[in-house]
KEVEX-298869 format. One record per atom (N, C-alpha, C): x, y, z; atom name; residue number from 1; residue in three letters. Coordinates in Angstrom, 2 decimals. Example, Ala and Ser with C-alpha at 12.3 -4.5 7.8 and 13.67 -1.06 7.14 Angstrom:
BEGIN
u|v|w|name|resi|resn
13.19|-5.69|7.80|N|1|ALA
12.30|-4.50|7.80|CA|1|ALA
13.20|-3.30|7.80|C|1|ALA
12.85|-2.25|7.08|N|2|SER
13.67|-1.06|7.14|CA|2|SER
12.90|0.03|7.87|C|2|SER
//
This chain:
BEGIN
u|v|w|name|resi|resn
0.76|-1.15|0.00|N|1|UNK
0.00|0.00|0.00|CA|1|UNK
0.84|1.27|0.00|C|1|UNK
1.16|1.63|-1.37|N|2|UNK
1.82|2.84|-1.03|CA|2|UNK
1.02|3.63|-1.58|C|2|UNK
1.43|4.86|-0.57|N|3|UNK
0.71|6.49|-0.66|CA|3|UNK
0.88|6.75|-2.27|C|3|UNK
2.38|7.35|-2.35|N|4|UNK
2.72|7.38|-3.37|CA|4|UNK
3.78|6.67|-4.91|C|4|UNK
3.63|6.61|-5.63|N|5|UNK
3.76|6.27|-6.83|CA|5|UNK
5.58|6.68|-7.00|C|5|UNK
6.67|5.71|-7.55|N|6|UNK
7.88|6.27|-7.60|CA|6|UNK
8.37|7.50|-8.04|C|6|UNK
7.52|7.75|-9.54|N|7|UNK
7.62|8.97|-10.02|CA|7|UNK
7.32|10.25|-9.18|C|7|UNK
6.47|10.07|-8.37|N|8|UNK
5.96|11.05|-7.31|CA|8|UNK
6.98|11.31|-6.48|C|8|UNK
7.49|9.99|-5.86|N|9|UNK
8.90|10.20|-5.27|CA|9|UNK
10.05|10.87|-5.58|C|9|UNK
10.35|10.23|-6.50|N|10|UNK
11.43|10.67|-7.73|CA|10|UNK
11.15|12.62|-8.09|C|10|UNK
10.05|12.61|-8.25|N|11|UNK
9.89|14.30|-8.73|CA|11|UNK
9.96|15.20|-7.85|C|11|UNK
9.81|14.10|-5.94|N|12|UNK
10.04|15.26|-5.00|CA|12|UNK
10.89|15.38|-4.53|C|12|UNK
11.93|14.02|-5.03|N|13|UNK
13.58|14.40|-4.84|CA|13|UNK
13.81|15.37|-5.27|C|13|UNK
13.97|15.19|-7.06|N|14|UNK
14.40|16.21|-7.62|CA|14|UNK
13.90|17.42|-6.95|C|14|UNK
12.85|17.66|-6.85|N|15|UNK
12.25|19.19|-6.14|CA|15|UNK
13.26|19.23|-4.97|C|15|UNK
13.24|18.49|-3.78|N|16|UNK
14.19|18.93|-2.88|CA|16|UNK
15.34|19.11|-3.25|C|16|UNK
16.23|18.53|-4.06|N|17|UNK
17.63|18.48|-4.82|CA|17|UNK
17.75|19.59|-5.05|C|17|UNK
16.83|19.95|-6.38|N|18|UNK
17.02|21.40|-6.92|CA|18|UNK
16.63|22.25|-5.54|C|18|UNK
15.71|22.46|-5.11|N|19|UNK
16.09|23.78|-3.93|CA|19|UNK
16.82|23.70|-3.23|C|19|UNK
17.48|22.49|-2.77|N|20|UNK
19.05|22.60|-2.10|CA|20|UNK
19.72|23.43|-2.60|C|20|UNK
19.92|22.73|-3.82|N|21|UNK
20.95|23.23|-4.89|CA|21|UNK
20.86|25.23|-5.15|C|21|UNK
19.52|25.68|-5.22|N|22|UNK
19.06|26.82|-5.19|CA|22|UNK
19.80|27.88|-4.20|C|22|UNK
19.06|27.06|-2.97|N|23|UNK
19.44|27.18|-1.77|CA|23|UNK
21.30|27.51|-1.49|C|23|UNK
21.94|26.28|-1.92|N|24|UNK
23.40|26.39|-1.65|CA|24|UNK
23.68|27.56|-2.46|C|24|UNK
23.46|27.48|-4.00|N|25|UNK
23.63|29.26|-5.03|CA|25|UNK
23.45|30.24|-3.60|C|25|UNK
22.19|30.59|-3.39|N|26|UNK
22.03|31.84|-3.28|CA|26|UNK
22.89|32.10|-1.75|C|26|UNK
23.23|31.16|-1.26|N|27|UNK
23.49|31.12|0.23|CA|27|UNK
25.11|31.31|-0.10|C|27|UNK
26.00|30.58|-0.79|N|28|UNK
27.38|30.76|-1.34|CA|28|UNK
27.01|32.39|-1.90|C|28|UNK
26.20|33.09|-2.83|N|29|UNK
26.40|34.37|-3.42|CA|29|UNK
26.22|35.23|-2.33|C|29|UNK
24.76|34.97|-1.26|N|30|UNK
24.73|36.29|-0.11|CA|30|UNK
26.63|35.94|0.51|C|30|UNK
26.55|34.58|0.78|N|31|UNK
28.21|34.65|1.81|CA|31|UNK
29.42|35.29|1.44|C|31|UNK
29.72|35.07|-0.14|N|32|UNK
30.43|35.59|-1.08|CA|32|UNK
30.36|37.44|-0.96|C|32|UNK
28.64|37.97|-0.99|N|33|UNK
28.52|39.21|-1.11|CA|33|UNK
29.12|40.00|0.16|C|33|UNK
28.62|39.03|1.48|N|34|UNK
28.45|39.02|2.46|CA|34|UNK
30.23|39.71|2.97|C|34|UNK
31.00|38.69|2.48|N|35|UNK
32.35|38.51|2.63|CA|35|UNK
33.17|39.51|1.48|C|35|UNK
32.65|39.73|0.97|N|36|UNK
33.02|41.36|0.25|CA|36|UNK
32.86|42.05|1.20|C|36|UNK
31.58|42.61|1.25|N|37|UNK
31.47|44.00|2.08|CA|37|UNK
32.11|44.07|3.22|C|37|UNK
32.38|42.50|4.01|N|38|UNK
33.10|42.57|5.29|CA|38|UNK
35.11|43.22|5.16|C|38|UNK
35.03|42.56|3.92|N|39|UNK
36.57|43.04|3.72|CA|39|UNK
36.68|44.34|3.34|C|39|UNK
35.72|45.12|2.74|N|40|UNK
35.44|46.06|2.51|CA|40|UNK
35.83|47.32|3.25|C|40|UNK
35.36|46.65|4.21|N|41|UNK
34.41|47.78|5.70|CA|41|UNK
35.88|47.16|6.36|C|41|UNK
36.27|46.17|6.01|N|42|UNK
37.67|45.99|6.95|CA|42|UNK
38.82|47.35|6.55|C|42|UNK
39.12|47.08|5.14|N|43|UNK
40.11|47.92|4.48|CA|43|UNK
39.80|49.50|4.70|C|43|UNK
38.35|49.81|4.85|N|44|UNK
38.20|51.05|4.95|CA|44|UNK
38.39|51.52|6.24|C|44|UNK
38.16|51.04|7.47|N|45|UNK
38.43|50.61|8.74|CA|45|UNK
40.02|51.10|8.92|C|45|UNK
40.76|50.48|8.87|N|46|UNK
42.22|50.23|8.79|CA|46|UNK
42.40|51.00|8.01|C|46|UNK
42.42|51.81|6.82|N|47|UNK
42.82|52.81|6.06|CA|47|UNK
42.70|54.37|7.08|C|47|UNK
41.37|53.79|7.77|N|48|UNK
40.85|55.31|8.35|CA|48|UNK
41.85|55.39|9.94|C|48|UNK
42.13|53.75|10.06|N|49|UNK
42.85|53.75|11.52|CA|49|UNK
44.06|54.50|11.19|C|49|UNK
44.69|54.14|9.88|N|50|UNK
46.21|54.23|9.86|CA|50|UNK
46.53|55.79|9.46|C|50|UNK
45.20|56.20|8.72|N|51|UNK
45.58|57.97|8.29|CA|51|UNK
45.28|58.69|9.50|C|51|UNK
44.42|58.25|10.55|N|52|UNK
43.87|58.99|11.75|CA|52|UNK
45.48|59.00|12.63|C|52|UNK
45.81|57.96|12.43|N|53|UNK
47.41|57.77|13.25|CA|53|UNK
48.36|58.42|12.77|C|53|UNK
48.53|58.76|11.28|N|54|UNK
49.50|59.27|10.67|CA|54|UNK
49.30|60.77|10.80|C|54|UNK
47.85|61.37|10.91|N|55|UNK
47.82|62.64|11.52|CA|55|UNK
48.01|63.24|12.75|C|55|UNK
47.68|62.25|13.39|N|56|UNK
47.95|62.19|15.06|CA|56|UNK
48.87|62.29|15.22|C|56|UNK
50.36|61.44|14.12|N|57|UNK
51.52|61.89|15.04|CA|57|UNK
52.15|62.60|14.19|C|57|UNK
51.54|63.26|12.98|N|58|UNK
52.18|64.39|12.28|CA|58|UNK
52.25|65.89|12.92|C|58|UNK
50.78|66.10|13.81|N|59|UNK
50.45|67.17|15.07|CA|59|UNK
51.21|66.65|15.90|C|59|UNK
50.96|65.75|16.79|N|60|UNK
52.15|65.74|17.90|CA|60|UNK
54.13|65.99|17.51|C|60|UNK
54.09|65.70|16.36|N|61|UNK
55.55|66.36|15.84|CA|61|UNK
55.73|67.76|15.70|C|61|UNK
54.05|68.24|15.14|N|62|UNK
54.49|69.44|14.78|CA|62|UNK
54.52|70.48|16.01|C|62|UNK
53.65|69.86|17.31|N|63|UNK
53.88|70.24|18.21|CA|63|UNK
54.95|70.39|19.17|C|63|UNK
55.94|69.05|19.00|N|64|UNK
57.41|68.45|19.45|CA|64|UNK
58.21|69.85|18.87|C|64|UNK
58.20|70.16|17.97|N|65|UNK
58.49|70.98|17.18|CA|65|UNK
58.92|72.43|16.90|C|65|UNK
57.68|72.92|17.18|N|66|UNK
58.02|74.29|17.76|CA|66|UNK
58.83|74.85|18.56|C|66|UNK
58.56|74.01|19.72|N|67|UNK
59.72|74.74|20.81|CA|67|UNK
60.13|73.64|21.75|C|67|UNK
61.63|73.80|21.06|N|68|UNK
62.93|72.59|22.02|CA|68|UNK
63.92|73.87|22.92|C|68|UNK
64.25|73.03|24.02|N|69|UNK
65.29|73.31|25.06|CA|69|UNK
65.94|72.66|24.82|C|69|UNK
67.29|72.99|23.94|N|70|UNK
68.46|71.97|23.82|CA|70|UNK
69.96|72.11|24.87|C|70|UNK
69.72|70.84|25.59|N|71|UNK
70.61|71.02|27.20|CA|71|UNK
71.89|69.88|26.47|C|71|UNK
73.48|70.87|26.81|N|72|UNK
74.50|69.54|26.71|CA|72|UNK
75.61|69.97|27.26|C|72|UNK
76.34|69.27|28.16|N|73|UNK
77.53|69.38|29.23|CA|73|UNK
78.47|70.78|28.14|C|73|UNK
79.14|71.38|29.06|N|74|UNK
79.78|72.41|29.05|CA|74|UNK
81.53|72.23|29.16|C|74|UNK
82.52|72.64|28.43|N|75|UNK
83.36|72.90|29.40|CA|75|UNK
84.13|74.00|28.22|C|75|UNK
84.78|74.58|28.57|N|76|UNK
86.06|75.58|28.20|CA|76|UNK
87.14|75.57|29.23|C|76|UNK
88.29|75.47|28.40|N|77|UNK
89.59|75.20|28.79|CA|77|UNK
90.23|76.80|28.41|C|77|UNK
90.78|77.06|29.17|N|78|UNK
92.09|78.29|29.00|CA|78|UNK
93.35|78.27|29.04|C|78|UNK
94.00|78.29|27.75|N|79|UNK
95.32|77.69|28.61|CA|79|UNK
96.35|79.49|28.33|C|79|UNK
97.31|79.96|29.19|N|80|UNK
97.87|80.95|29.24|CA|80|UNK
99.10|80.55|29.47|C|80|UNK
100.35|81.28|28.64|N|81|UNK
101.82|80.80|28.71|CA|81|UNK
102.16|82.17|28.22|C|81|UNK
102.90|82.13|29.71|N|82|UNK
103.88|83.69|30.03|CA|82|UNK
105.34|83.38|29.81|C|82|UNK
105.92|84.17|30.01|N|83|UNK
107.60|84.12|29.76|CA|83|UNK
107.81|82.81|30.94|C|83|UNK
107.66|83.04|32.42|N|84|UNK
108.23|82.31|33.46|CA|84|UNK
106.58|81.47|33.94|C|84|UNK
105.67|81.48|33.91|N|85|UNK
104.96|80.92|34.21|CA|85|UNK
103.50|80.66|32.95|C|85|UNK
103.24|79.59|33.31|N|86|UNK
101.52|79.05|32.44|CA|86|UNK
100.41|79.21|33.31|C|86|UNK
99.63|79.14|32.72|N|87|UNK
98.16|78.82|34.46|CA|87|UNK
97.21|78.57|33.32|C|87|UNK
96.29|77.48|33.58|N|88|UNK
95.22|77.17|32.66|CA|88|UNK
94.12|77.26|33.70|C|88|UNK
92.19|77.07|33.08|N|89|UNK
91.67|77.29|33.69|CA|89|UNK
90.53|76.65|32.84|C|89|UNK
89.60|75.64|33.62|N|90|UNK
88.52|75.03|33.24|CA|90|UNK
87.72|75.31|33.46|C|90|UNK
86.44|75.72|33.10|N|91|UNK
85.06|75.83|33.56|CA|91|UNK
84.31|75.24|33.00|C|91|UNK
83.48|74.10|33.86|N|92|UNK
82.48|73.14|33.85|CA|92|UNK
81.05|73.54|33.88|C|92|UNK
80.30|73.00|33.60|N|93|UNK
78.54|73.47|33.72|CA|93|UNK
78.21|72.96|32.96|C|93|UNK
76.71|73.87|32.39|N|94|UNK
75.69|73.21|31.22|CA|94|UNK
75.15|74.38|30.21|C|94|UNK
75.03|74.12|28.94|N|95|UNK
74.65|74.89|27.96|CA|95|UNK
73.56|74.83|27.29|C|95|UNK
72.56|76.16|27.51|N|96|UNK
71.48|75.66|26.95|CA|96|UNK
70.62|76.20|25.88|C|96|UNK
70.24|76.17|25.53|N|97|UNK
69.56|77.11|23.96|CA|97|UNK
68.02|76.56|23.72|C|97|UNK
67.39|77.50|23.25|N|98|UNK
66.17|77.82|22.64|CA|98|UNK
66.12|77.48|21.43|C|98|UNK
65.41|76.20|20.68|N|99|UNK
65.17|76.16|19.48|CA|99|UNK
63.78|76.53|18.57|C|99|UNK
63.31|76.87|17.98|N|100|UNK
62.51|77.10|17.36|CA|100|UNK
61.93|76.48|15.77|C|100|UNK
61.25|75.45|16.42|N|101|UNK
61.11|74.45|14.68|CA|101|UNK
62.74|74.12|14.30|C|101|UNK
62.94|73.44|15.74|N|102|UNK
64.88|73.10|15.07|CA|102|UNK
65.68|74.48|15.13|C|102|UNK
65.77|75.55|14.58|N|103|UNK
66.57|76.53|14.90|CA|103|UNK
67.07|77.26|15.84|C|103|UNK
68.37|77.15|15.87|N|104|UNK
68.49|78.09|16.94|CA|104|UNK
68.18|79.44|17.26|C|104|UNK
67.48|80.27|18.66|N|105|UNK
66.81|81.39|18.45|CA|105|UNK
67.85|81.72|19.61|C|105|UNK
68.61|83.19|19.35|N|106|UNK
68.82|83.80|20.56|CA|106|UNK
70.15|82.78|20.23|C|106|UNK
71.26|83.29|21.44|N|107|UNK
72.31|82.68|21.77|CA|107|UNK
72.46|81.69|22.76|C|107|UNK
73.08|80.56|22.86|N|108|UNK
73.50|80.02|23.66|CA|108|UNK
72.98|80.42|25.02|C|108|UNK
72.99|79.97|25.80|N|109|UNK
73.44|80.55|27.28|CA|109|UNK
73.60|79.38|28.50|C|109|UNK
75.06|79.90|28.61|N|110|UNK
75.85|78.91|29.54|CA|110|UNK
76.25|79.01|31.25|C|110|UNK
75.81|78.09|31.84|N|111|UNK
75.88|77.86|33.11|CA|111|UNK
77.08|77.38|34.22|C|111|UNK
77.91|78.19|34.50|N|112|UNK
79.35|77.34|35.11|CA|112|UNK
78.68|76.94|36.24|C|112|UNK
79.21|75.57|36.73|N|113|UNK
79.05|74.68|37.83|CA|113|UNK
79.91|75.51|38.88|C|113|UNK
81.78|74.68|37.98|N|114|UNK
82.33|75.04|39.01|CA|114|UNK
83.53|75.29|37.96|C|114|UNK
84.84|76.09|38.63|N|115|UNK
86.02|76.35|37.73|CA|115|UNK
86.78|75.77|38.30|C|115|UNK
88.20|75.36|37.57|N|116|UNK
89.16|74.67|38.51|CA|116|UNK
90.36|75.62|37.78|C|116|UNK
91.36|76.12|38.81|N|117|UNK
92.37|77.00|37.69|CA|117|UNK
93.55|76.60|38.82|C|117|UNK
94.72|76.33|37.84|N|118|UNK
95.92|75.60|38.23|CA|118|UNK
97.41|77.07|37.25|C|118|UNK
98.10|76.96|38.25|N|119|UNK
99.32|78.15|38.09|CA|119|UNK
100.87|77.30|38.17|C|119|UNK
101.38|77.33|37.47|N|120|UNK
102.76|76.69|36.83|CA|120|UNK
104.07|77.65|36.74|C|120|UNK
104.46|77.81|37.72|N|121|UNK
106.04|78.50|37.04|CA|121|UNK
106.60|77.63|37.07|C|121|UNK
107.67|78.26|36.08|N|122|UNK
108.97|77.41|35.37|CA|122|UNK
110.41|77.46|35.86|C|122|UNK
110.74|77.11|37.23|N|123|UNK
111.85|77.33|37.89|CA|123|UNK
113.07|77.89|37.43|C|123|UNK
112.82|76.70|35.82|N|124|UNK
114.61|76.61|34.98|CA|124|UNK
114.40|78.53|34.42|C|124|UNK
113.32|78.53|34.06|N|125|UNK
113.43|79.47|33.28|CA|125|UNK
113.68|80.72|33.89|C|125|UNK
113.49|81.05|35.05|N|126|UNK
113.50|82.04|36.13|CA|126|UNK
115.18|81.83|36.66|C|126|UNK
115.42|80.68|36.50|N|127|UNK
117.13|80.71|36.82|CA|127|UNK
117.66|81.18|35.72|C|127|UNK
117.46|80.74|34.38|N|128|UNK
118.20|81.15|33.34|CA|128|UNK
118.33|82.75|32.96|C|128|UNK
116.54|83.30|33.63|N|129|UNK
116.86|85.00|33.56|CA|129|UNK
117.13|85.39|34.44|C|129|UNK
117.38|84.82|35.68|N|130|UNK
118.31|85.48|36.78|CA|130|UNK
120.00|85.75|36.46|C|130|UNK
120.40|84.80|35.73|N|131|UNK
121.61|84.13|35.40|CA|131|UNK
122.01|85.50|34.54|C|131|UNK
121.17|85.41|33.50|N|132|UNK
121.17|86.24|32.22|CA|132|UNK
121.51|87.62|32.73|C|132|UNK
121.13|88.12|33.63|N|133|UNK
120.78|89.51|34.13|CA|133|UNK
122.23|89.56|34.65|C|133|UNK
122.26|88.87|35.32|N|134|UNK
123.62|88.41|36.60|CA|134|UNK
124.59|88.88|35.43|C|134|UNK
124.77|88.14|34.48|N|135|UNK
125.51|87.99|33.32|CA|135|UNK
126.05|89.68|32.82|C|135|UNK
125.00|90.51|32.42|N|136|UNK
124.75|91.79|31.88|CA|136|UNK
125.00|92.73|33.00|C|136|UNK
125.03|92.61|34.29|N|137|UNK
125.62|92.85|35.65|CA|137|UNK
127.16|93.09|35.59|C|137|UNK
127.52|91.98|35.63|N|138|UNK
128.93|91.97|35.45|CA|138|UNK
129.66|92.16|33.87|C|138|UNK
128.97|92.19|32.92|N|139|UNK
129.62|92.82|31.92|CA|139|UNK
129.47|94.58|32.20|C|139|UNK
128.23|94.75|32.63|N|140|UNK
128.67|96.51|32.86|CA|140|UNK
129.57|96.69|34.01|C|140|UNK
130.13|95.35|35.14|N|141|UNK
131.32|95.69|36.03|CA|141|UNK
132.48|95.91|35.41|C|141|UNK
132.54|95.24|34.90|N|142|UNK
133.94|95.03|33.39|CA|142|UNK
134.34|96.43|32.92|C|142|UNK
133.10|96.92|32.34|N|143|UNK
133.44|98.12|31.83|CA|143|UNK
133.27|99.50|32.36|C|143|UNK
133.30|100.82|31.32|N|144|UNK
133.95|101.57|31.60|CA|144|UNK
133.13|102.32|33.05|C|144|UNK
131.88|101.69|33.44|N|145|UNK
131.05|102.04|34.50|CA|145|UNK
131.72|101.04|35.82|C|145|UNK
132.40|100.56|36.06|N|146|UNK
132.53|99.50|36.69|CA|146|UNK
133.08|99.58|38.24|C|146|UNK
133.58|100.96|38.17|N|147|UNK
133.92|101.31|39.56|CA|147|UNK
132.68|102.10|40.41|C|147|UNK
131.36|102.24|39.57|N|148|UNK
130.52|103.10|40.70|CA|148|UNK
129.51|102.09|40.69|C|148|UNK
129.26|100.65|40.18|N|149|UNK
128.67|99.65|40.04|CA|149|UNK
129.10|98.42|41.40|C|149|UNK
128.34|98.33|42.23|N|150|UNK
128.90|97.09|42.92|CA|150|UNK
127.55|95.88|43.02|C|150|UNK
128.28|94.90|41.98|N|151|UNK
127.54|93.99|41.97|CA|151|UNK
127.61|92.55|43.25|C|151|UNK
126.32|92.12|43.65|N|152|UNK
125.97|90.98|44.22|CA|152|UNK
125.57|90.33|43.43|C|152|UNK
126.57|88.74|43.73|N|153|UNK
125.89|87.51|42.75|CA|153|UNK
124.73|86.42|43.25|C|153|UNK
124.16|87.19|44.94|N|154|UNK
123.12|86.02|45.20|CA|154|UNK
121.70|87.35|45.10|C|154|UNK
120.83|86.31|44.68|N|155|UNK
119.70|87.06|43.89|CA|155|UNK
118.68|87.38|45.18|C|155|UNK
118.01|88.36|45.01|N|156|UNK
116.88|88.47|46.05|CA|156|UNK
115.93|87.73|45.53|C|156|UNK
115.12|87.00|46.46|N|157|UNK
113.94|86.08|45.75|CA|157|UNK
113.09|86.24|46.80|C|157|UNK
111.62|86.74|46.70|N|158|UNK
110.14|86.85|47.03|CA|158|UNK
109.53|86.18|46.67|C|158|UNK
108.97|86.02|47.75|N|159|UNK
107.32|84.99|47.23|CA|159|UNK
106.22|85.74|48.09|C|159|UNK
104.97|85.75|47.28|N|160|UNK
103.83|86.28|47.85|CA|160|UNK
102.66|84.99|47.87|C|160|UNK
102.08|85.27|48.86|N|161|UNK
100.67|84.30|48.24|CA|161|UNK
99.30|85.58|48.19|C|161|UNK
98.36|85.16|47.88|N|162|UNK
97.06|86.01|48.07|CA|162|UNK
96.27|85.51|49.06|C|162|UNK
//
């Protein structure tokens, strides 16, 4: 006792088959469409992230920008050389300047910490113009001045401090 007849069967396969089949089309084309617009909306997304960022830190540069305090260790050296003595002199600190969009505005301006200054005479050389003098001493004893001249050959030598 059957309901229905094979052909009946058979024609409501096919009917279910084909609207599967329908079914899978239109369901692959919405997913397909579906999956466009998602990549879509992705790329536009991420385009808008990466230019929003690239402006963001084009202002924060241009803000960096304007106005720098450029700070860097200090020193000047002096060095001084006299006939009988040298003395040099260091001064340490920090130097600092105003830039403006990178440029420098205004001069420098420098901060001494602390100075250190060191004084050198040259013993030999202070003997050799003692000597020298001594020398030019007794050649004017020699001559024709030589009797109202009375020379001493040990030198007076001073020292001061401050």
């Amino acid at each position: 006792m059957n309901i229905f007849t094979i052909e009946q069967i058979y024609s409501f396969l096919v009917g279910v088959i084909i609207a599967s089949i329908g079914f899978i089309i239109r369901n692959y084309y919405v997913h397909k469409y579906l999956r466009k617009q998602i990549s879509q909306l992705h790329k536009e997304n991420e385009q808008a992230f990466f230019d929003g960022l690239r402006k963001g830190r084009a202002e924060r540069m241009d803000q960096d920008d304007d106005f720098k305090i450029q700070i860097r260790p200090y020193m000047k050296k002096t060095i001084k050389t006299g006939l009988f003595s040298s003395s040099s002199k260091a001064d340490i600190g920090i130097q600092y300047q105003l830039l403006i969009k990178g440029i420098p505005c205004f001069g420098p301006h420098v901060v001494i910490d602390h100075s250190i200054e060191q004084e050198k005479v040259d013993s030999q050389k202070i003997k050799f113009a003692l000597n020298s003098v001594l020398a030019s001493i007794q050649a004017l004893e020699r001559g024709a001045a030589g009797k109202s001249i009375s020379v001493i050959s040990d030198p007076l030598l001073t020292e001061e401090e401050d």
